[in-house]
Structure formats: C-alpha cells, structure tokens
N, C-alpha and C positions, 0 to 999 in steps of 0.2 A: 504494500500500500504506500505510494505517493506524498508526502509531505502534504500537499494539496487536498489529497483524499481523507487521508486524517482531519482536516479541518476542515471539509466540507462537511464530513462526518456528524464533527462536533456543531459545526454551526447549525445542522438540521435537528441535533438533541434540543440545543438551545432554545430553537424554534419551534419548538414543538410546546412547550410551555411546562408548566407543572411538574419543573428541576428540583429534586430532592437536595436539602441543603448539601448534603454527606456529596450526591455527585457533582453538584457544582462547583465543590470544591476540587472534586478531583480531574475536572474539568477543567479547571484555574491552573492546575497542578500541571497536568499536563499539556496544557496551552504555553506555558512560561517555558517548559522545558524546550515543546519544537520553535520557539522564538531562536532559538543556537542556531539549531539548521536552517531556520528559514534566512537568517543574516549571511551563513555562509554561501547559499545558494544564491543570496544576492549578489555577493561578492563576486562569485565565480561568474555569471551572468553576468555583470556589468564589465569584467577583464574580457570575455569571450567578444560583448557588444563591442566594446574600443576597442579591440584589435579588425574587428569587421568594419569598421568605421575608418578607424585609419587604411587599410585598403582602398574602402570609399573615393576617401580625400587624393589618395595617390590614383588612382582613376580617372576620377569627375575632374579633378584641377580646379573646382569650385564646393567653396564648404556648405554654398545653401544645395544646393545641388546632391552632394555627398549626403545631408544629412538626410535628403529628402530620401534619398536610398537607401540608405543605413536602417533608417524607420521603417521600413514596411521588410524588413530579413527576421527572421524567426530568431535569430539570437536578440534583437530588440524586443521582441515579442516575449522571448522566458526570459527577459530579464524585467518586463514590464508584467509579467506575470508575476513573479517573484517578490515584488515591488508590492503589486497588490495582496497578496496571501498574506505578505505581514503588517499592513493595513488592517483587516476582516480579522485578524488574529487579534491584533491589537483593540480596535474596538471589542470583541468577543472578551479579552481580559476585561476591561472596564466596567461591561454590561455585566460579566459576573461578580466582580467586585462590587458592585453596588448593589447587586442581589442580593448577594450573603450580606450585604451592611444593612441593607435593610429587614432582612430577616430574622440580622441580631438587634436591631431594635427594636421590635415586634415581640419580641421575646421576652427583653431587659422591659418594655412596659406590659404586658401581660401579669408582671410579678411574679417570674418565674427567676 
C-alpha cells in the first residue's frame, strides 16, 4: 500500500464520522508518523523535477518556455502530488487534534 493509499485510507475513516476517541488517536499517531515519508518523497520528487527542468532550460533556451514544459512531465506531477498528500495529511492532523480536544472537554465538563 502506497503512502497515498494509506491516507486516502484514513481520510475516508475520518469521513465517515462517528471516530472513537481511542482511534483517532491512533489515527493522529499514525498520520504524524507517514509525515517522515511523505517529506522525503517530497524531496526526492522535487530533485527528480529540477533535474527534468534543467534539461528543459538547456533545450527550450527560454525559461518561460522550459517551465511551461517542465509542468505538464509527470515528474512535476509526483512531485505536485506529493506536495498535496502532505497538505490533506496535515489538515487531517489538525481536524483530529481538535476532535480529541474537544472531546476532552466534553468530558472535563460532564464531571467526569
């Protein structure tokens, strides 16, 4: 399973509604951790794109030109993939973190 699918994964638990505190934690848990991979995929994706870019440039002889080439190559693409996945990952932390905050609030005034 894909880095990608993993968090497409999670983001349909999420959307689905009615997240047991115990799994959104470990939702949270595991979200934090493929953040690693999803930076390093960035990384690599973004070296793969500038080096397809720089070709571009030594091709086209023009940078608007080149870039406009550059952008539609499939190495811009997973690296504009990549880009987004830790976007949606990131939102997905926040959305969980305020869940469980607010569910320990809910808690703390119930008088429990």
């Amino acid at each position: 399973m894909t880095i990608r699918e993993h968090v497409q994964s999670f983001q349909s638990e999420i959307a689905g509604g009615n997240l047991a505190p115990q799994r959104a934690a470990e939702i949270l848990t595991s979200l934090s951790a493929l953040m690693g991979n999803i930076l390093d995929e960035i990384q690599k994706r973004e070296m793969e794109y500038n080096k397809f870019l720089l070709v571009c440039f030594d091709s086209e002889k023009k940078a608007n030109r080149a870039k406009i080439v550059a952008e539609i190559s499939p190495e811009y693409e997973a690296m504009r993939t990549a880009k987004n996945t830790l976007k949606v990952v990131e939102e997905m932390i926040r959305a969980l973190k305020y869940l469980l905050r607010s569910l320990e609030e809910g808690y703390r005034q119930s008088g429990n």
